[in-house]
VMD Tcl script that draws the C-alpha trace (Angstrom):
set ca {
  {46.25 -247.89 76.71}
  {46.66 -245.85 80.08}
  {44.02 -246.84 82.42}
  {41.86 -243.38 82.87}
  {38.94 -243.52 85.22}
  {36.94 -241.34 82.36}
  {37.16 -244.00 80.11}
  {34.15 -246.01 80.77}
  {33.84 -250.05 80.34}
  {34.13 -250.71 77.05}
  {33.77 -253.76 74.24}
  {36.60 -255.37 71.75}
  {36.95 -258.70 69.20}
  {39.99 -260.79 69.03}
  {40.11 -263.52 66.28}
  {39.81 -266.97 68.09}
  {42.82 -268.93 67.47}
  {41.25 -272.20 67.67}
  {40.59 -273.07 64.28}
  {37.01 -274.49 63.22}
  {35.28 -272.89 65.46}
  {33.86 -268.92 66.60}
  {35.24 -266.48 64.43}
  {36.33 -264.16 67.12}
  {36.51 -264.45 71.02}
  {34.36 -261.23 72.86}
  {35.85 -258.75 76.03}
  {35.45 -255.70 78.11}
  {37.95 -253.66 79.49}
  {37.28 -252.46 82.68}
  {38.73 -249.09 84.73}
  {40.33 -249.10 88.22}
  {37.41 -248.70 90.34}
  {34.88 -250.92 88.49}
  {33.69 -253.20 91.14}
  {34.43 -256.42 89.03}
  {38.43 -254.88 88.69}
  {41.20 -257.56 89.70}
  {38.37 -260.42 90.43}
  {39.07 -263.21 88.74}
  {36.50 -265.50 86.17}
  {37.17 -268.82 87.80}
  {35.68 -267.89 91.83}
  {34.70 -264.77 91.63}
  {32.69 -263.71 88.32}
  {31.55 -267.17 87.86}
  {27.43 -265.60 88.23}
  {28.10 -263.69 85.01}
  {25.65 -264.59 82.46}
  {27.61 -264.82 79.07}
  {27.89 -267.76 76.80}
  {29.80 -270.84 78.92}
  {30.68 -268.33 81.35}
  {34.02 -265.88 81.69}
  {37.28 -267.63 80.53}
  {39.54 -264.87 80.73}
  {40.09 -261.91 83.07}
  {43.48 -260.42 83.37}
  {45.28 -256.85 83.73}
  {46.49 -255.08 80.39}
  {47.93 -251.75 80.50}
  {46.47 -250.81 83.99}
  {42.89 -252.10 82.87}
  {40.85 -255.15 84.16}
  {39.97 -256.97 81.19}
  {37.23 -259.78 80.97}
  {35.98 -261.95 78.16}
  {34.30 -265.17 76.91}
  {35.50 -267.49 73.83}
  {33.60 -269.45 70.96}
  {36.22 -272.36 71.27}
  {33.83 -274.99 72.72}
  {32.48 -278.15 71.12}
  {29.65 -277.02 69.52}
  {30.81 -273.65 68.92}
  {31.25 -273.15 64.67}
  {32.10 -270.19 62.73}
  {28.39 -269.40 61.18}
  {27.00 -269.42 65.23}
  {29.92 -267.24 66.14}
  {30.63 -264.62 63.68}
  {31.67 -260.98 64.38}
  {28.91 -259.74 64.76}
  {27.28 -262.63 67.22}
  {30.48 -262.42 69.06}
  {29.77 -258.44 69.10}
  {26.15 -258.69 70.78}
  {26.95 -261.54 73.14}
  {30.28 -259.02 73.86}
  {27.54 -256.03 74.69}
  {25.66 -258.29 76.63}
  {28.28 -258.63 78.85}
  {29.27 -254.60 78.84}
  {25.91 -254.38 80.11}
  {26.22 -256.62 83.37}
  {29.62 -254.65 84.00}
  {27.42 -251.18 83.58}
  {24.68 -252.54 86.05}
  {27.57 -253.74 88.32}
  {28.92 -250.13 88.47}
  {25.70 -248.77 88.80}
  {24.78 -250.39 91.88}
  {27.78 -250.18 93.24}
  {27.38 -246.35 92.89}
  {23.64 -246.50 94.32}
  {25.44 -248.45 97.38}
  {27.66 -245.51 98.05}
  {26.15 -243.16 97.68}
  {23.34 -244.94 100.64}
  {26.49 -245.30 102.56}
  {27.44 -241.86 102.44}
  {24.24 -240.98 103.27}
  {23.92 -243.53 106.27}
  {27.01 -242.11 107.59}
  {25.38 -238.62 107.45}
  {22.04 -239.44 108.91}
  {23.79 -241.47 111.67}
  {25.99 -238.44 112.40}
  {22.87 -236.05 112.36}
  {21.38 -238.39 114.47}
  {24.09 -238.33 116.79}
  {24.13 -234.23 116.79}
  {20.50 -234.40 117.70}
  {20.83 -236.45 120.99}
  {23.52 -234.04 121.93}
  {21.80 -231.38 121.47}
  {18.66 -232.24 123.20}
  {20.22 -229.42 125.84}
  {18.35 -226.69 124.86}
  {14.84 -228.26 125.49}
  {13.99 -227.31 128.86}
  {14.09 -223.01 128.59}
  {12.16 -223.51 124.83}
  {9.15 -226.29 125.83}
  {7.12 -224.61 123.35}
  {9.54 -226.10 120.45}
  {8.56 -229.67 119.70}
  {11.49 -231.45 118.28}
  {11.93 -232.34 114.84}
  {14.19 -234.84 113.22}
  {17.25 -233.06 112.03}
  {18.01 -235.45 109.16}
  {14.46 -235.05 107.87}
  {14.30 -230.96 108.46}
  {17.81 -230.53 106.10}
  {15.52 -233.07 103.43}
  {12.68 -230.75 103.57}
  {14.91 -227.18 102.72}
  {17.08 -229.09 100.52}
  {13.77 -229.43 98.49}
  {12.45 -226.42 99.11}
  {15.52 -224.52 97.62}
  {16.37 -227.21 94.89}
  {12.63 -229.18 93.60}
  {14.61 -232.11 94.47}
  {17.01 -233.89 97.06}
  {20.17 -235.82 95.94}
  {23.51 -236.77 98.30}
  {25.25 -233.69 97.08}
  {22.50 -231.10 97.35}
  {21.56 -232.37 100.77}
  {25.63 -232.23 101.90}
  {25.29 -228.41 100.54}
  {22.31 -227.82 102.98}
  {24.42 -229.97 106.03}
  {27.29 -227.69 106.05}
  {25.17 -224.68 105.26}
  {23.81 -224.98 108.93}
  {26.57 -226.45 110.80}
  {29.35 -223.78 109.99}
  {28.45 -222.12 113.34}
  {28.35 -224.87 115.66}
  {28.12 -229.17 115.25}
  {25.41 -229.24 118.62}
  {22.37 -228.89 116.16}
  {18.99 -229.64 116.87}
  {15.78 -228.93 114.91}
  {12.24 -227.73 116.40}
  {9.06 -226.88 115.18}
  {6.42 -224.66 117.08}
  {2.58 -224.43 116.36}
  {1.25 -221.24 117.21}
  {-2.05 -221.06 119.10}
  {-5.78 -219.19 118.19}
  {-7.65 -217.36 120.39}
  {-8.88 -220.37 121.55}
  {-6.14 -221.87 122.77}
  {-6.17 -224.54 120.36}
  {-3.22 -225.27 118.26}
  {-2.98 -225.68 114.56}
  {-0.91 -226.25 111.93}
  {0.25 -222.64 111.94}
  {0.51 -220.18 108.66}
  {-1.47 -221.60 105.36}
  {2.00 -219.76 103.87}
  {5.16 -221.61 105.91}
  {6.12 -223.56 108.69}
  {7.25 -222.34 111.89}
  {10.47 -224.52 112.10}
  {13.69 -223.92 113.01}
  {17.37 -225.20 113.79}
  {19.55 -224.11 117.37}
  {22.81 -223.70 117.34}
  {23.47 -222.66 121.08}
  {21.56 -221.12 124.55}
  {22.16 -217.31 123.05}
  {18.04 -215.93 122.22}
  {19.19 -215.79 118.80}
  {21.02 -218.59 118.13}
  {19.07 -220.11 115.72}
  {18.02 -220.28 112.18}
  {14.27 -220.14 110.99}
  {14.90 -221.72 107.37}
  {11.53 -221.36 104.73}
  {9.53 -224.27 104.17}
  {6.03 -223.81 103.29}
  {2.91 -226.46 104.26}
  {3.52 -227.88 100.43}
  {6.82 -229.10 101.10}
  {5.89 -230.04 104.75}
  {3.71 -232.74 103.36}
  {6.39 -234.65 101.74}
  {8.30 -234.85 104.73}
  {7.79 -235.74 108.41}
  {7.76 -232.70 109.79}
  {4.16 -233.15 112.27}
  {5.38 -234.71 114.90}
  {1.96 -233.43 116.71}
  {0.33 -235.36 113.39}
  {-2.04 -231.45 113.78}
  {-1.57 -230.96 109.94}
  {-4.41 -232.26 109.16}
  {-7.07 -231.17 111.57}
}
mol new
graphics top color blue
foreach p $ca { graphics top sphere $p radius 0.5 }
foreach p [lrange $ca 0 end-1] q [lrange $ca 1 end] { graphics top cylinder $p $q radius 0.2 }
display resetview
């Protein structure tokens, strides 16, 4: 069997050669890139819940392949039929799913620790362009790209909010994000338009180098974007 990433874990039977006991001993054959690939049972899957623990893990055909067998003491053939060995064997498919799960969920926050960290660093470099603008309060990059990757999308995942990152940095990598609250008559400031947000993202010193992306006061709530905390007054 060639070992292709698109085949996903998977469950098989092989008849236990130990005679007078389980019918069948249970595995699952694992893909390069499963986080349990190439560990072995003895030190290193020994936490795996499945009956006595992991006896067998070894490569076949460019696959990791793991498994349990029905050969102990009080192991008999009626306890350990096929189709025992066949839910104890999907038991185990499970933990390997939920292992590759999390290990997905775990990059995936890595990627996106790696992003906010380099936002993070754009935004102290581009603290610059403060001084001739001190009617822009500043915003927090990462959390500005959030709020229009919802506003365009109804939702924010790693990919979408990559899309929105390189949207806005194709002119320059010296980003920083602002928001401005107009004033009444009265001098006192408010929240601005009941419509959208008066936010925006520099790109350079030019008057126009900037972009005023559309976020209205519905998406503003779900995202720290008051940094004045005027919203609701």
């Amino acid at each position: 069997m060639k070992n292709n990433k698109t085949i996903p874990p998977f469950i098989f039977l092989r008849p236990n050669p130990v005679k007078g006991h389980g019918e069948f001993n249970g595995y699952v054959s694992l893909p390069i890139g499963h986080p349990w690939y190439g560990k072995n049972y003895v030190d290193e899957l020994y936490e795996v819940d499945v009956h006595y623990g992991l006896t067998y893990s070894q490569e076949e055909d460019g696959r990791w392949v793991i498994g349990f067998d029905t050969a102990h003491t009080d192991d008999e053939t009626r306890n350990w039929d096929r189709e025992n060995v066949r839910k104890e064997a999907n038991r185990l498919l499970e933990q390997a799913e939920d292992a590759e799960r999390e290990k997905l969920e775990q990059d995936e926050q890595e990627r996106e620790r790696q992003a906010e960290l380099e936002c993070h660093e754009r935004r102290e470099e581009g603290r610059h362009w403060y001084q001739p603008y001190p009617e822009a309060v500043p915003l927090d990059l990462w959390e500005l790209f959030r709020a229009i990757t919802y506003e365009i999308y109804g939702e924010v995942t790693h990919d979408l909010l990559m899309k929105t990152v390189r949207h806005h940095s194709t002119r320059s990598d010296r980003l920083d994000a602002y928001r401005i609250y107009p004033t009444r008559g009265d001098g006192i400031l408010t929240a601005g338009s009941s419509f959208k947000l008066i936010v925006g993202i520099r790109y350079g010193m030019g008057v126009g180098d900037y972009d005023s992306p559309f976020v209205t006061n519905e998406t503003a709530a779900l995202f720290n974007l008051d940094p004045l905390n005027l919203d609701q007054k």
